[in-house]
DOLOMAR-465995 format. One line per field, with one value per residue (C-alpha): residue number from 1; residue in one letter; x, y, z. Coordinates in Angstrom, 1 decimal. Each point is the difference from the previous one (the first is absolute). Layout:
DOLOMAR-465995
guba <- (NUM/...)
mivo <- (A/...)
u <- (X/...)
v <- (Y/...)
w <- (Z/...)
end
This chain:
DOLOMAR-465995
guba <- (1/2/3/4/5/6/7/8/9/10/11/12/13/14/15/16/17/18/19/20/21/22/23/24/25/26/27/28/29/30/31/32/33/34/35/36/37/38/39/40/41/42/43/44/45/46/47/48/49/50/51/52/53/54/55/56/57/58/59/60/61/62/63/64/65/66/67/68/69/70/71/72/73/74/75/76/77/78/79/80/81/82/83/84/85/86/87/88/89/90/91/92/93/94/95/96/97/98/99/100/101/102/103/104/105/106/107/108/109/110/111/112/113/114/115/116/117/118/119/120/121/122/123/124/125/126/127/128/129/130/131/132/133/134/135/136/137/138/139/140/141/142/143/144/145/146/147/148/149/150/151/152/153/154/155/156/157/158/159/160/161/162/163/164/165/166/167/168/169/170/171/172/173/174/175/176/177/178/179/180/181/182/183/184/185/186/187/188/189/190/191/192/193/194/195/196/197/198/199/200/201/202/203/204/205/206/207/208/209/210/211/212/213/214/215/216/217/218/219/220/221/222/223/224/225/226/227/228/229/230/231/232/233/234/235/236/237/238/239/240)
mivo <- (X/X/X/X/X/X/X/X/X/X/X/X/X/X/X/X/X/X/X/X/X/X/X/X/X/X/X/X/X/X/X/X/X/X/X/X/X/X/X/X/X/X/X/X/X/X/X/X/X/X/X/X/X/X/X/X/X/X/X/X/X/X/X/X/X/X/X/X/X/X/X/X/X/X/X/X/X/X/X/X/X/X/X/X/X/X/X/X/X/X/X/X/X/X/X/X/X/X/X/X/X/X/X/X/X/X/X/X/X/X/X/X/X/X/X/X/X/X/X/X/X/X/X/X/X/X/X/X/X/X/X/X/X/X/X/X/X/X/X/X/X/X/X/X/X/X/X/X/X/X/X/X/X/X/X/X/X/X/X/X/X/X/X/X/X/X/X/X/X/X/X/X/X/X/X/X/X/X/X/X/X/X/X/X/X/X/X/X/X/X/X/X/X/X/X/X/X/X/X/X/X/X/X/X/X/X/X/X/X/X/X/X/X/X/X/X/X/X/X/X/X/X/X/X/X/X/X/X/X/X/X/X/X/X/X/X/X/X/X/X)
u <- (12.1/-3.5/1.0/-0.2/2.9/-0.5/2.8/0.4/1.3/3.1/0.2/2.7/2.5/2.0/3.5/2.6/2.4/-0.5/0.4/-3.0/-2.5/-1.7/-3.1/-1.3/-3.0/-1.8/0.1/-3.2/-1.5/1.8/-1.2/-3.7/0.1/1.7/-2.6/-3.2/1.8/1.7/3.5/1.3/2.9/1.6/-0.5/2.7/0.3/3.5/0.1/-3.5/-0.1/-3.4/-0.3/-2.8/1.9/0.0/-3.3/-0.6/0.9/-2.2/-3.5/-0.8/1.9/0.1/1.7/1.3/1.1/2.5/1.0/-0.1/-2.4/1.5/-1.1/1.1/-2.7/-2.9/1.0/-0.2/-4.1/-0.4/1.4/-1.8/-3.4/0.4/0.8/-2.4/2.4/-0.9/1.5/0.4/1.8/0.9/0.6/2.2/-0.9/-3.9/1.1/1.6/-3.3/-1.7/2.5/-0.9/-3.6/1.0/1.9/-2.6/-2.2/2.4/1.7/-2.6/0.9/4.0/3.1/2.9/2.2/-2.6/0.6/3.7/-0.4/-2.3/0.7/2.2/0.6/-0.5/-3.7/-1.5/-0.9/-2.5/-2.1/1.1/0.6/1.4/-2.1/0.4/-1.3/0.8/3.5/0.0/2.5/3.1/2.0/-1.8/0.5/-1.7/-0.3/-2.0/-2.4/-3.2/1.2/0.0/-3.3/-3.5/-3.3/-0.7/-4.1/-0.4/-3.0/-2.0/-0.3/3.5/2.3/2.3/-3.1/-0.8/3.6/0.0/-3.6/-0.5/-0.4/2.9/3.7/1.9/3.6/3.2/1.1/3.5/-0.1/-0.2/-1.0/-4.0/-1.4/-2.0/-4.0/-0.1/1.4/-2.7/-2.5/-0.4/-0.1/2.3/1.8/-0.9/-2.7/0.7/-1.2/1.9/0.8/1.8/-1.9/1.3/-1.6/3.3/-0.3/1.2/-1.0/-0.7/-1.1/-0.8/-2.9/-0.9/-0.4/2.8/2.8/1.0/1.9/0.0/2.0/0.4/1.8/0.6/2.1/-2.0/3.6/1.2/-2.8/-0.5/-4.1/0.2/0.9/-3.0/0.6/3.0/-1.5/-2.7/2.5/1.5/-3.1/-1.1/3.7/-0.6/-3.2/2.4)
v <- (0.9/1.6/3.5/0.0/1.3/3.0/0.7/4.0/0.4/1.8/3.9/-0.4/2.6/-0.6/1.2/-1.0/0.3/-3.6/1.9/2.2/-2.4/-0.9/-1.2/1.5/-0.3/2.5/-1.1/1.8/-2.6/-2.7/1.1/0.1/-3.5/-1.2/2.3/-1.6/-3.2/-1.1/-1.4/2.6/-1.0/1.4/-0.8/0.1/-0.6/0.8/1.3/0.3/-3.8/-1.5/-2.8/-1.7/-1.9/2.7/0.7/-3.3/0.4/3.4/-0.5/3.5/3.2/3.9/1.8/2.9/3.6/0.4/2.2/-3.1/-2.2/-3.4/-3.5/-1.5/2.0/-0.4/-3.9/0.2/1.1/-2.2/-2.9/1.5/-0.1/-3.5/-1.7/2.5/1.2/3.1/3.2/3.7/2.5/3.6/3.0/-1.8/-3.4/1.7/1.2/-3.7/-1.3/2.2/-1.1/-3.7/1.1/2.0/-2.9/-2.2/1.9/0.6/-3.5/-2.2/-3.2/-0.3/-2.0/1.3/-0.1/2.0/3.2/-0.4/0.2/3.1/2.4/2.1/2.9/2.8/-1.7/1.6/2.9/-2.4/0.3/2.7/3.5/3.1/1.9/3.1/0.8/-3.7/0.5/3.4/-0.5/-1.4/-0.4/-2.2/0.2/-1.5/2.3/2.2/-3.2/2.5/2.3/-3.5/-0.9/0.0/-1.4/-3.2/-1.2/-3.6/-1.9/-1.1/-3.5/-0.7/-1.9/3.0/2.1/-3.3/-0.3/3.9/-0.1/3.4/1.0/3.1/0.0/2.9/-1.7/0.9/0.1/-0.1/-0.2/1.9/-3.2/-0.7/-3.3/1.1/-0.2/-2.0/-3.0/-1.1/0.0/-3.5/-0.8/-3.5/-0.5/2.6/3.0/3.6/0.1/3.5/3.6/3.0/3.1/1.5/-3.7/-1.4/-3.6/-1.2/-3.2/-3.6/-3.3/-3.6/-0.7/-3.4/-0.7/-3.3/2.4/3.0/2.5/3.7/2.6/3.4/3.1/2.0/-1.5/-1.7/-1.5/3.5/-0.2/-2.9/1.6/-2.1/-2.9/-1.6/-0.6/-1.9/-2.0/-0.9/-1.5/-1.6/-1.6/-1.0/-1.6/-2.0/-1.7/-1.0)
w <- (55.2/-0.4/-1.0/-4.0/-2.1/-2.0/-2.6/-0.3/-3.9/-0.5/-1.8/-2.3/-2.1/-2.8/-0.8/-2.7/3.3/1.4/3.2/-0.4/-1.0/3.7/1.8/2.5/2.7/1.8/3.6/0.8/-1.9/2.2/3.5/-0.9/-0.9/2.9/2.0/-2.1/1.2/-3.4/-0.8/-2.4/-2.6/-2.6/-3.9/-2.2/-4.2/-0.6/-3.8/0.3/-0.8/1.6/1.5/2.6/1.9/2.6/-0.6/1.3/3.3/0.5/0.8/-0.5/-1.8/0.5/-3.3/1.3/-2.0/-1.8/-3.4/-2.6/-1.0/-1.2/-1.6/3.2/1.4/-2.2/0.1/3.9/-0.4/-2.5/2.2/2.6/-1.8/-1.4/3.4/2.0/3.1/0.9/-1.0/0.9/-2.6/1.8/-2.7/-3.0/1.8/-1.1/-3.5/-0.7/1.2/-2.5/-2.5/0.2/-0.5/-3.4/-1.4/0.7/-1.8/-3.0/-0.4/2.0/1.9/0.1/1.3/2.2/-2.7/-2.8/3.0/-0.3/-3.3/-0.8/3.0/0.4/3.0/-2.6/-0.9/3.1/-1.7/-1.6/3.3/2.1/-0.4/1.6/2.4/2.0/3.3/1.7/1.5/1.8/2.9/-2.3/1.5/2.6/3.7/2.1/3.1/-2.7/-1.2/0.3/-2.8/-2.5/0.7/-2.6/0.2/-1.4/-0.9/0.4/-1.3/3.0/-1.1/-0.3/2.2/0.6/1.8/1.7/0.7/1.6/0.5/-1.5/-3.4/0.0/1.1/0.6/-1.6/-0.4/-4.2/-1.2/-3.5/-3.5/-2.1/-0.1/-1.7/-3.1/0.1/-3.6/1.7/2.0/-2.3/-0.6/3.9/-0.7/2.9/2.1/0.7/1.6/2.9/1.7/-1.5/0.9/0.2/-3.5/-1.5/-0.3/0.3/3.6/0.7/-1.5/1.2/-1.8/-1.9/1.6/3.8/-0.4/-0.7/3.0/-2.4/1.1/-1.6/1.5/-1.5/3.8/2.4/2.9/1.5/1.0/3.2/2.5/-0.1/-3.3/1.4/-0.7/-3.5/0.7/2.2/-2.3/-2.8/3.2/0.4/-3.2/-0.7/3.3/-1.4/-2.9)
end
């Protein structure tokens, strides 16, 4: 088998009803890895209990949306980051990205078990805020994509405008959390490289050249014209 494996993280919701807590996957996600030429599969912590064992398997990783953030999450970049298999975070699969980068800057170098330990869903707030302005067609259909769409400003020497080969996208946006400017002051992990036309912060990518990490706050999966960036994690988790 040469088509490498790339485990799409689960969006998970809580419920003191054992029949409401649930996992779920967006399936748009799903059919532009299989069209980039990838082996999608489903990644699931039950009780948000992190293991890499799964991990394992995957030789590359999208982190999809979602409404909470959660250790398993952050613990999924930070494996991520230490065993350098490529990643791609779309909208809350972004902010967690972001998040790793602002605990890394508060608590330094840490182990899986340290982010099980001190965060917490309701600790987003440490890095992203509410916004305005970023989720005008709620609720979303996609027959009426145009109406959800922004500009987005990439730097010109980053692999995203290499990825597009220009340096502005015209994206959809389905969101009303942004990532907060303070967090990326330090530069640790990664740099940003892409923002929306208001100066929201938009998109990240890794530091180093050894690591392909790119976080994006729109939602590239919703049009096969962005198949390209799929098929650039596709790539990079083949040379793994």
């Amino acid at each position: 088998m040469n088509k490498p494996i790339i485990g799409i993280i689960s969006s998970r919701s809580e419920d003191s009803n054992p029949f409401l807590t649930k996992t779920s996957f967006n399936e748009t996600y799903v059919k532009r890895i299989i069209e980039a030429g990838g082996i999608p599969i489903g990644i699931i912590f039950p009780n948000d209990e992190f293991n890499t064992d799964v991990l394992d398997l995957c030789d590359g990783f999208v982190m999809q949306g979602g409404l909470n953030i959660y250790s398993s999450n952050i613990n999924t970049v930070h494996y991520a980051f230490l065993n350098k298999k490529p990643i791609l975070g779309i909208c809350m699969g972004f902010q967690t990205m972001a998040g790793y980068e602002y605990l890394r800057n508060r608590y330094g170098m840490f182990t899986y078990k340290d982010v099980s330990s001190f965060f917490k869903p309701k600790d987003e707030v440490d890095f992203i805020e509410k916004k305005t302005g970023h989720d005008e067609l709620n609720p979303f259909c996609l027959s009426k994509i145009e109406k959800s769409k922004h500009m987005v400003l990439l730097d010109k020497n980053s692999k995203l405008a290499n990825i597009f080969e220009k340096t502005y996208l015209n994206m959809p946006s389905v969101h009303s959390w942004c990532v907060k400017d303070d967090v990326f002051v330090k530069n640790t992990i990664y740099k940003v490289v892409g923002r929306s036309d208001d100066d929201n912060i938009e998109a990240i990518e890794s530091v180093t050249s050894n690591w392909w990490a790119i976080g994006v706050q729109f939602h590239p999966e919703l049009e096969e014209d962005n198949l390209d960036l799929f098929k650039s994690l596709v790539n990079e988790a083949k040379r793994r």
